[in-house]
OpenMM code with the backbone's topology and positions (N, CA, C; nanometers):
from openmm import Vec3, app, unit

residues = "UNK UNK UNK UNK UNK UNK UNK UNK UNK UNK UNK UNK UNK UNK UNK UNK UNK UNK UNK UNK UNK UNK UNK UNK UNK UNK UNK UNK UNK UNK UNK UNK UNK UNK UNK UNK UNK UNK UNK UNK UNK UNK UNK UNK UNK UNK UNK UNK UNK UNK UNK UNK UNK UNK UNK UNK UNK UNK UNK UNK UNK UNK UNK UNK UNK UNK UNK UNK UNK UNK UNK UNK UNK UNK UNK UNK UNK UNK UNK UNK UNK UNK UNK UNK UNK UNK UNK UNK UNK UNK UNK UNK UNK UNK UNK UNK UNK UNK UNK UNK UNK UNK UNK UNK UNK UNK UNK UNK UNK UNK UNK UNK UNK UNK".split()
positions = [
    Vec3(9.9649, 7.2568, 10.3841),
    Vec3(9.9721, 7.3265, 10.5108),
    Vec3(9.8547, 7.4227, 10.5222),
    Vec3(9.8108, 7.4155, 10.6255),
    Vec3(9.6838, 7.5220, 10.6543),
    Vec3(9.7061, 7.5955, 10.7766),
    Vec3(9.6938, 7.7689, 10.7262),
    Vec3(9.7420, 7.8522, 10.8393),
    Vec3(9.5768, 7.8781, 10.9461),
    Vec3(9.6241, 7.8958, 11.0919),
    Vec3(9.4998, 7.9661, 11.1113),
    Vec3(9.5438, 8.0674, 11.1724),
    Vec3(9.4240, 8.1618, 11.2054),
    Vec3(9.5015, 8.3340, 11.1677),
    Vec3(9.5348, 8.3223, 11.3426),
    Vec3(9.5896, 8.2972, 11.3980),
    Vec3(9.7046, 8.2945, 11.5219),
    Vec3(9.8058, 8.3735, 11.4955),
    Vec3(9.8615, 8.4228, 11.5916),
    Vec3(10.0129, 8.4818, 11.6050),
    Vec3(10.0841, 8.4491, 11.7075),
    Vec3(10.1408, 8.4373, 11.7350),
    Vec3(10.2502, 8.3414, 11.8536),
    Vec3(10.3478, 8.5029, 11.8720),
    Vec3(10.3581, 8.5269, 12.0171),
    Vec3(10.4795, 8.6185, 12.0501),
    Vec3(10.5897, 8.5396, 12.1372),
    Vec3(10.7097, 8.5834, 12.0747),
    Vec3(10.8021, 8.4986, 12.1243),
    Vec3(10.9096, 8.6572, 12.2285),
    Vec3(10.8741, 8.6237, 12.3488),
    Vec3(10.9419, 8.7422, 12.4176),
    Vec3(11.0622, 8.6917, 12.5138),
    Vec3(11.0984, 8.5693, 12.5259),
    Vec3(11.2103, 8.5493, 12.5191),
    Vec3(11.3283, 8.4690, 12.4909),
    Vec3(11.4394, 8.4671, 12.5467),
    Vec3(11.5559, 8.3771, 12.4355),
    Vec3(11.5808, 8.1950, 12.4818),
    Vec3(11.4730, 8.2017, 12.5477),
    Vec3(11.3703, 8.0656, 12.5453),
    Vec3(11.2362, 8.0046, 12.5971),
    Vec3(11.2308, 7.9232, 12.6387),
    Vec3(11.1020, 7.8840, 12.6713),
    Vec3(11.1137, 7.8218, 12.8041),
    Vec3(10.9533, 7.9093, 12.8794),
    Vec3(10.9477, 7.8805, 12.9825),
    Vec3(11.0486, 7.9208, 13.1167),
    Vec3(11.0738, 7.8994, 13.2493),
    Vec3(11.0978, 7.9581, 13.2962),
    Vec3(11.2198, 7.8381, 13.3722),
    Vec3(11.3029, 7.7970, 13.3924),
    Vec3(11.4059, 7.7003, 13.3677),
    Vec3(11.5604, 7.7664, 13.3518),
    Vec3(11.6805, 7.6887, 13.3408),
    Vec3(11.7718, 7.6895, 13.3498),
    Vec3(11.7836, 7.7183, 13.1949),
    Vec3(11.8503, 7.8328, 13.1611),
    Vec3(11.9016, 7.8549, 13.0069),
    Vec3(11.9052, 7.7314, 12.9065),
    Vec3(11.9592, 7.6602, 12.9326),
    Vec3(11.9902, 7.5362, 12.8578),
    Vec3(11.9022, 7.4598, 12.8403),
    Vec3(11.8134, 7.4627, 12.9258),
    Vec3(11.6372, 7.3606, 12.9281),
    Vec3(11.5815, 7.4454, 12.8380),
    Vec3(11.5347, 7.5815, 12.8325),
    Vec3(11.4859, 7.6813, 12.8369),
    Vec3(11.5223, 7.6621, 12.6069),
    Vec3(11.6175, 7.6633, 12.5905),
    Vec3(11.6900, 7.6489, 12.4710),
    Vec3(11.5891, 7.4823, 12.4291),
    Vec3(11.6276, 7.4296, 12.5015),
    Vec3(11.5819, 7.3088, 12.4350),
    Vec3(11.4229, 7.2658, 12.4229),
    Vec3(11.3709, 7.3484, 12.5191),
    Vec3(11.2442, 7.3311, 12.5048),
    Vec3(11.1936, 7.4604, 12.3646),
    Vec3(11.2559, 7.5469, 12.3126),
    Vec3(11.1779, 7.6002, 12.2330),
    Vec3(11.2703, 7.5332, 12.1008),
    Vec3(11.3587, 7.4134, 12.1001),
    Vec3(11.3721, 7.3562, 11.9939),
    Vec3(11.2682, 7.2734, 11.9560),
    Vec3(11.2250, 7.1801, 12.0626),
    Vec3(11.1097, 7.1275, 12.0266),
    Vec3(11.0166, 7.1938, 12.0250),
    Vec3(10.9796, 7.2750, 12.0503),
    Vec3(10.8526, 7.3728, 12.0230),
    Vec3(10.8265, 7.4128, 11.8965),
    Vec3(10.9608, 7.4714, 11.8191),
    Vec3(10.9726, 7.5028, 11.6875),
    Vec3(10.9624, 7.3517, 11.5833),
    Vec3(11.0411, 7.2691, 11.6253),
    Vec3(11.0222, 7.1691, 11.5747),
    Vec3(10.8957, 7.1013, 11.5517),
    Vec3(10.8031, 7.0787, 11.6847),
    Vec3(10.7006, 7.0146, 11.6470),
    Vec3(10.5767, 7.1479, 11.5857),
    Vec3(10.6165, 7.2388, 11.5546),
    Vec3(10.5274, 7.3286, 11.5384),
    Vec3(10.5966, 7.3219, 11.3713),
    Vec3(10.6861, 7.2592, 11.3161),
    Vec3(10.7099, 7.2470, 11.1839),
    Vec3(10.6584, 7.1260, 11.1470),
    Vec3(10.6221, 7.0224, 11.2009),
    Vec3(10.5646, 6.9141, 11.1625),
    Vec3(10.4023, 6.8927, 11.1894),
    Vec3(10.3662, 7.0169, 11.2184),
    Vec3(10.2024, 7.0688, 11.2931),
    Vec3(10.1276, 7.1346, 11.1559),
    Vec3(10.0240, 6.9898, 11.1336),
    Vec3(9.9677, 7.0347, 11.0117),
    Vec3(9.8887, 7.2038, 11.0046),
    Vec3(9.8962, 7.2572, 11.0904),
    Vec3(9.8394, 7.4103, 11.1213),
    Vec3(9.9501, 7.5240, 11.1191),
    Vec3(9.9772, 7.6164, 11.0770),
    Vec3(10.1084, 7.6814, 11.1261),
    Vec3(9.9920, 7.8236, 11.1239),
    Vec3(10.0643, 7.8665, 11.2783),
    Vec3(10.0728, 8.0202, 11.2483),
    Vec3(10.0527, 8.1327, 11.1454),
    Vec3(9.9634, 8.2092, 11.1759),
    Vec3(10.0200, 8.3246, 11.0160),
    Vec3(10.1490, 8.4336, 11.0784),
    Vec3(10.1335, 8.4276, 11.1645),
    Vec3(10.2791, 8.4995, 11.1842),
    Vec3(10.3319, 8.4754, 11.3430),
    Vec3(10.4578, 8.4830, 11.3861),
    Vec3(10.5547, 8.4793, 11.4631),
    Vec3(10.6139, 8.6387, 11.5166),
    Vec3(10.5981, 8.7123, 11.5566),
    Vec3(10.6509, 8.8155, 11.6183),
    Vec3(10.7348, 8.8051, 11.7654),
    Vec3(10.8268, 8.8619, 11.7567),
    Vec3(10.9569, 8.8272, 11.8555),
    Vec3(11.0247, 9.0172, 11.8845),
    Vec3(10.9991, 9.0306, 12.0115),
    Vec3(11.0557, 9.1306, 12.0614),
    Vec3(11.1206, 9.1189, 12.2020),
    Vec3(11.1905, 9.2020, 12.2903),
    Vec3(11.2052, 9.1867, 12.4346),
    Vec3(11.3628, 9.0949, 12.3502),
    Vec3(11.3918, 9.0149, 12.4620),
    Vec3(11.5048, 8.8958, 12.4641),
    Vec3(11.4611, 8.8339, 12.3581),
    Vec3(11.3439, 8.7568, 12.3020),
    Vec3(11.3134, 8.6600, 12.2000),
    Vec3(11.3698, 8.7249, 12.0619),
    Vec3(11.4188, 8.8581, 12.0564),
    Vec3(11.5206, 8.8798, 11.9363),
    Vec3(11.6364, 8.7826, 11.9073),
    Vec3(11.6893, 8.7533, 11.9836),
    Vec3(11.7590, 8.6613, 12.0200),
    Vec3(11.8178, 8.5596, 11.9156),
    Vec3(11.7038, 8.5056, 11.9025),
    Vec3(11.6426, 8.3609, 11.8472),
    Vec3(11.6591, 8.3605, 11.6773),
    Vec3(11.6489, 8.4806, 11.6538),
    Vec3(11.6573, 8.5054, 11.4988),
    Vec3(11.8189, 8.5455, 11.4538),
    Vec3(11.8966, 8.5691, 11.4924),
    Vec3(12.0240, 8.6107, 11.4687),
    Vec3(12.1344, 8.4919, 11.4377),
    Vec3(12.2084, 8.5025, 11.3937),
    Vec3(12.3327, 8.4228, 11.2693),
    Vec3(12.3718, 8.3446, 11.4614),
    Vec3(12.3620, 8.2436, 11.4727),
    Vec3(12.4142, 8.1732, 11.5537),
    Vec3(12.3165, 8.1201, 11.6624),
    Vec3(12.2086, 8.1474, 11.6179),
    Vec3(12.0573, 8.1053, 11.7320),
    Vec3(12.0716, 7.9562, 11.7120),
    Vec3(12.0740, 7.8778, 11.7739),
    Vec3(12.0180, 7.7021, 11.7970),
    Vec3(11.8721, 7.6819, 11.7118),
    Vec3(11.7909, 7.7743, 11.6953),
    Vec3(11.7043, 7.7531, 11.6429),
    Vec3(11.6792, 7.8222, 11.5215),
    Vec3(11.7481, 7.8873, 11.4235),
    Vec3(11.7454, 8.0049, 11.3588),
    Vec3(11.7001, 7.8634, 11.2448),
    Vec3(11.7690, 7.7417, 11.2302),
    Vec3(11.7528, 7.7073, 11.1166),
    Vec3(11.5782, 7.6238, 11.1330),
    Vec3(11.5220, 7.6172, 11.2699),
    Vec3(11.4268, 7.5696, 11.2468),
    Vec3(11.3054, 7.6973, 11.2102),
    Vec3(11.3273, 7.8378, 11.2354),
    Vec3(11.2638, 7.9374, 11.1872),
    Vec3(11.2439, 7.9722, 11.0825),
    Vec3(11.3665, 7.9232, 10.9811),
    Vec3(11.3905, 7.9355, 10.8088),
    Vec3(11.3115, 7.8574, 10.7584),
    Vec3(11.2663, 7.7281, 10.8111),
    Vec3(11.1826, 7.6378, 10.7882),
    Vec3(11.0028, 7.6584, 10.7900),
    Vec3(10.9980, 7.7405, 10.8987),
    Vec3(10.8723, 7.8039, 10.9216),
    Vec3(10.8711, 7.8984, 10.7820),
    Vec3(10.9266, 8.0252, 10.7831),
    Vec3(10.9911, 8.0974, 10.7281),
    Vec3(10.9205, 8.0482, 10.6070),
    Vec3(11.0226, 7.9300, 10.5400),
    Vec3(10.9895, 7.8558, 10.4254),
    Vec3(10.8379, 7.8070, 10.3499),
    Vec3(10.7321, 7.7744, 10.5195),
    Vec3(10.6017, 7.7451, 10.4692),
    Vec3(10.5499, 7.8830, 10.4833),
    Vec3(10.5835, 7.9808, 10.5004),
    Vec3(10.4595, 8.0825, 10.4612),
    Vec3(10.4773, 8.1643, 10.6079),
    Vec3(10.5091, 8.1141, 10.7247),
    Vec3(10.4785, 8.1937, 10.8439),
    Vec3(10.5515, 8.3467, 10.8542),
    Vec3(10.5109, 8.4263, 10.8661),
    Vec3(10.5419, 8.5802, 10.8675),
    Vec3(10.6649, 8.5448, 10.9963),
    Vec3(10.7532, 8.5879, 11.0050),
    Vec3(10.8499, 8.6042, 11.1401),
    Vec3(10.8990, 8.7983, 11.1529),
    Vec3(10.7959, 8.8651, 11.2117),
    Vec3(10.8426, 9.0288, 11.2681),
    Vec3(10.9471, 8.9794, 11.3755),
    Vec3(11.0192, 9.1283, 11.3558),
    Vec3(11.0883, 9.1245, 11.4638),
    Vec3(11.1431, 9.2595, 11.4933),
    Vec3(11.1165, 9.2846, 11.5928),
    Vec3(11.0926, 9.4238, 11.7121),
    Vec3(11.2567, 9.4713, 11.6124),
    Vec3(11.2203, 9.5859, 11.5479),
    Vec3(11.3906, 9.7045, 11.5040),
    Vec3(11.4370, 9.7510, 11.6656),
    Vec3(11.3222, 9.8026, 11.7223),
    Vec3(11.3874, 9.8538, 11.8765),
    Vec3(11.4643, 9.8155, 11.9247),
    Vec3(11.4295, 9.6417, 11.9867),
    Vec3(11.4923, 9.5660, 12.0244),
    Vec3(11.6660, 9.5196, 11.9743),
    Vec3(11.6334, 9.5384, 11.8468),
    Vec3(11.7515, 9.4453, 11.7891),
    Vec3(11.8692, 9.5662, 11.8123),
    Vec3(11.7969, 9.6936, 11.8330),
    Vec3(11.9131, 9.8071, 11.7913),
    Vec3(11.9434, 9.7674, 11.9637),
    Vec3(11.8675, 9.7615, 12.0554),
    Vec3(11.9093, 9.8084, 12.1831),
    Vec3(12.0053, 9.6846, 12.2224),
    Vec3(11.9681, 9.5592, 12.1313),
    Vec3(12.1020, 9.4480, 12.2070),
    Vec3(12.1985, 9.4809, 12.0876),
    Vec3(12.2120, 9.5222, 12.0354),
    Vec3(12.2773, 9.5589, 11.9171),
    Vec3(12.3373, 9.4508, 11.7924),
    Vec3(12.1869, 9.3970, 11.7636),
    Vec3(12.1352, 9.2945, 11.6459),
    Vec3(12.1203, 9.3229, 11.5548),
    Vec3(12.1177, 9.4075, 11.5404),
    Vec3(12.0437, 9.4746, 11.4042),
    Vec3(12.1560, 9.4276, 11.2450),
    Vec3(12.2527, 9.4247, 11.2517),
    Vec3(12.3215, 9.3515, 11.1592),
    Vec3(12.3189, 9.1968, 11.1663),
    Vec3(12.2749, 9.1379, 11.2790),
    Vec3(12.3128, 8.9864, 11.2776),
    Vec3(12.1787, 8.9253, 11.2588),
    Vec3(12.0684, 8.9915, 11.1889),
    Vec3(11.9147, 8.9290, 11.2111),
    Vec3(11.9976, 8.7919, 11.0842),
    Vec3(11.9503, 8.6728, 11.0925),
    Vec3(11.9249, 8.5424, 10.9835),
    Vec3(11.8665, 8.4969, 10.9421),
    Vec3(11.6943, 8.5530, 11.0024),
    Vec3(11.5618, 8.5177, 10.9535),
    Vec3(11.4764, 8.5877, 10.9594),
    Vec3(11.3613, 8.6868, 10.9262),
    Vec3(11.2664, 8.7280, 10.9685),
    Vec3(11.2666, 8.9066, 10.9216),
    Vec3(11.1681, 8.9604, 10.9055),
    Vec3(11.1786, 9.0802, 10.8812),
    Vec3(11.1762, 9.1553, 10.9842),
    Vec3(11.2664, 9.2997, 10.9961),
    Vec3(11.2379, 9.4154, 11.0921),
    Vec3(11.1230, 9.4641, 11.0890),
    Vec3(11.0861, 9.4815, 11.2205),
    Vec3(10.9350, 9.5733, 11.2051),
    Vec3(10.9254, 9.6447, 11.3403),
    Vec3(10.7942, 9.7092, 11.3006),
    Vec3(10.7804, 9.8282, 11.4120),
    Vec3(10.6767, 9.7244, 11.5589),
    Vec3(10.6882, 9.8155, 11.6201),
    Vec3(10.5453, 9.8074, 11.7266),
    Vec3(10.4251, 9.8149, 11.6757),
    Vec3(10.4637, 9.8703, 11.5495),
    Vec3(10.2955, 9.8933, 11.5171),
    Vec3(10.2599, 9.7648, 11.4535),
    Vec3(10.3501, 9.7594, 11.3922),
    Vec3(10.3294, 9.6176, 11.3095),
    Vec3(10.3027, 9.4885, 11.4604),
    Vec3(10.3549, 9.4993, 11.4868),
    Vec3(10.3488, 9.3844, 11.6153),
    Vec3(10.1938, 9.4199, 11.6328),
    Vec3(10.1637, 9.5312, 11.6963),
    Vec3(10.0070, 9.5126, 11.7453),
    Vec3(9.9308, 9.5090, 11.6337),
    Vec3(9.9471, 9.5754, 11.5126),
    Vec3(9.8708, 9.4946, 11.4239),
    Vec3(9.8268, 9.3584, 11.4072),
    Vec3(9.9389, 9.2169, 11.4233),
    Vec3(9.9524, 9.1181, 11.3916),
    Vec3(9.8584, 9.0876, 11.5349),
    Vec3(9.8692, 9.1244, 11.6383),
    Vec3(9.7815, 9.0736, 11.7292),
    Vec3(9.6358, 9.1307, 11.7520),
    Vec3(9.5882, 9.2241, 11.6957),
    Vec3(9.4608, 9.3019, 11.6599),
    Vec3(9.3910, 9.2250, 11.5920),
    Vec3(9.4603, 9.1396, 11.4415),
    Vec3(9.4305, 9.0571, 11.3279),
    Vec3(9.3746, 8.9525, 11.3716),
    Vec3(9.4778, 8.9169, 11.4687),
    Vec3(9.4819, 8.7518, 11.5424),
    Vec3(9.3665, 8.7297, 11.5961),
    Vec3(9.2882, 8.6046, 11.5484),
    Vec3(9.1627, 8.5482, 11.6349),
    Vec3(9.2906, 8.5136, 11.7372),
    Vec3(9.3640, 8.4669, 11.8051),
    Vec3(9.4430, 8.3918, 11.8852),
    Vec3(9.6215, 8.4399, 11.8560),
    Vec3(9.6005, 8.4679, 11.9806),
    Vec3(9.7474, 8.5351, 12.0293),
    Vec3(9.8036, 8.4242, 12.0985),
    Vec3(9.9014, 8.3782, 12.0919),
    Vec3(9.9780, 8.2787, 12.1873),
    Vec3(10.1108, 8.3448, 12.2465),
    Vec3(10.1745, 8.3504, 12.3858),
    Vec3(10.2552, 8.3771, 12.4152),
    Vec3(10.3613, 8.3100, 12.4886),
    Vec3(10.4696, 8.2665, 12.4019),
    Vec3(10.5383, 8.1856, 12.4864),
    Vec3(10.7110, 8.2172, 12.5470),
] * unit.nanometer
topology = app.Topology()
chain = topology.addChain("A")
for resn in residues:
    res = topology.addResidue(resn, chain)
    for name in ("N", "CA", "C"):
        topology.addAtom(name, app.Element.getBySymbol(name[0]), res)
């Protein structure tokens, strides 16, 4: 696997702009083919709604463990998680600050936002 220094922000609790349920399924395949994508990310940061996604019952939590698994950093906004009140149910990914978030995109030759 070869990372390139990208960061992907995931800001909300799916993809694109669609009916919840599309919205869900399109960032399964997103995650999915981005696990079979000889390139991965160096990190994943998720704040806003895209907290979401990381917590004990996400549709996609187990394809993040997988990322997770090759090396990809997964932040995730403490603010956020306290204000939907996540903060006990995270299942993947480390807590982090804002600062850390704009760090990871300062770093980033390439920010992606989806």
């Amino acid at each position: 696997m070869t990372q390139q220094n990208t960061t992907i922000l995931v800001t909300r609790k799916g993809m694109g702009q669609a009916d919840p349920e599309l919205q869900i399924t399109l960032m399964q395949s997103y995650l999915r083919t981005l696990n079979e994508a000889p390139q991965k990310p160096v990190e994943i940061c998720f704040y806003a709604e895209g907290v979401h996604l990381v917590v004990e019952g996400s549709p996609v939590v187990h394809l993040l463990k997988l990322l997770a698994d090759k090396g990809v950093r997964l932040t995730v906004c403490s603010t956020c998680l306290s204000y939907y009140d996540l903060l006990e149910q995270v299942a993947v990914g480390s807590r982090g600050t804002m600062v850390e978030i704009v760090e990871a995109q300062m770093q980033a030759e390439k920010v992606i936002t989806i």
